[in-house]
N, C-alpha and C positions, 0 to 999 in steps of 0.2 A: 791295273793292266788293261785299261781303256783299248777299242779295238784290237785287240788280242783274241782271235778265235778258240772256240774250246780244243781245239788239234792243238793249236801252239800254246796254250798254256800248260795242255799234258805236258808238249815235250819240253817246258822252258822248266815245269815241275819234278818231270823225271829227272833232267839233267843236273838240276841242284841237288837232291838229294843225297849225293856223297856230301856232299859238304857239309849239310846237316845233322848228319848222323854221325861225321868221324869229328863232330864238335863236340857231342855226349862222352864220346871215348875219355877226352880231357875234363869234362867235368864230374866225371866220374871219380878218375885219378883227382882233379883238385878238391873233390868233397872230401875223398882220404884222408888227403894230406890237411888238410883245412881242419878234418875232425880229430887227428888225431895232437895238432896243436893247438887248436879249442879245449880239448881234455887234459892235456897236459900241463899249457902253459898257465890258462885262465887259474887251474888249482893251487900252483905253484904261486903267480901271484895275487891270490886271494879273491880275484874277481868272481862276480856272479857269472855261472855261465847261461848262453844267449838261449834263450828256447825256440830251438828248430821250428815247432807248432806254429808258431806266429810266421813262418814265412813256406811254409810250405804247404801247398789246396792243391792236393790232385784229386778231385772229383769228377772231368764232367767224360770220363772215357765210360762212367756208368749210363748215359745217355743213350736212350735203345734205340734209335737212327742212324746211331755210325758204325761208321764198315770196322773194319777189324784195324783198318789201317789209321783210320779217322783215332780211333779209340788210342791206339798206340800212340800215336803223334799229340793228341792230347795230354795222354803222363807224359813224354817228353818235354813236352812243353809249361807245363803245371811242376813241372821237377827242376828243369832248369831257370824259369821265372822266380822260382821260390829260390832256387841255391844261391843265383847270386845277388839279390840283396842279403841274406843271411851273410854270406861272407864278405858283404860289405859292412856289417853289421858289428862283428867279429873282429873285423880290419881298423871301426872304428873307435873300439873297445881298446885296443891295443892301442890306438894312437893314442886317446886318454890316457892311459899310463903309462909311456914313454916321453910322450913329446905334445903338450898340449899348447902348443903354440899356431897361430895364425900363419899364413903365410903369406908372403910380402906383398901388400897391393901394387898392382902397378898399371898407368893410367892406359887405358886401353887394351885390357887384357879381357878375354873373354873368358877366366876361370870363374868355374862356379864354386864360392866355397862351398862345402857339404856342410847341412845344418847342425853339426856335430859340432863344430868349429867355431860354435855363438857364444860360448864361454871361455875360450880358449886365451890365452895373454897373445897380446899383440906383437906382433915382431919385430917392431922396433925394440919392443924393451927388453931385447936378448943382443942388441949391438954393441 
């Protein structure tokens, strides 16, 4: 935010902040839901389940410099960081054992496979 004075960045700050904060609301709910078929389905079909630990580090709101608000916005932000690769994690766990197939190259496309997809059979050879 290059020439942007500290008065306008407050209020370009303040004024985002619903938006911020009512995006936690839904990740909250989607951790729920996420955790509660992570527990259920992973058992049922035999999978190992994913360990949260590896993707979630809320540490630095321990840092004795930040305001109360600094502090909070740091879990925030160290919770939502970590949720959604874990549930992409989860998502990709499922995909392996449903449907471990590639999906269709096509010439000029800007998809990125996800590195899960390196083992996967090709998708011609499901035509």
């Amino acid at each position: 935010m290059k020439g942007i004075k500290k008065e306008g960045k407050f209020i370009i700050h303040t004024l985002s902040i619903p938006f911020i904060y009512a995006i936690g609301f839904f990740l909250i709910l989607m951790h729920l839901f996420l955790e509660l078929y992570h527990q259920v389905a992973f058992r049922m079909y035999g999978l190992d389940l994913v360990d949260s630990k590896k993707y979630f580090k809320i540490d630095r709101h321990k840092l004795s410099k930040l305001s109360l608000v600094q502090r909070f916005n740091c879990m925030y932000c160290g919770y939502a960081n970590g949720l959604l690769p874990y549930a992409t994690e989860i998502t990709a766990q499922t995909e392996k054992y449903w449907c471990p197939i590639k999906h269709k190259r096509e010439s000029g496309s800007k998809f990125i496979e996800p590195k899960h997809h390196k083992n996967f059979a090709e998708y011609n050879e499901y035509q």
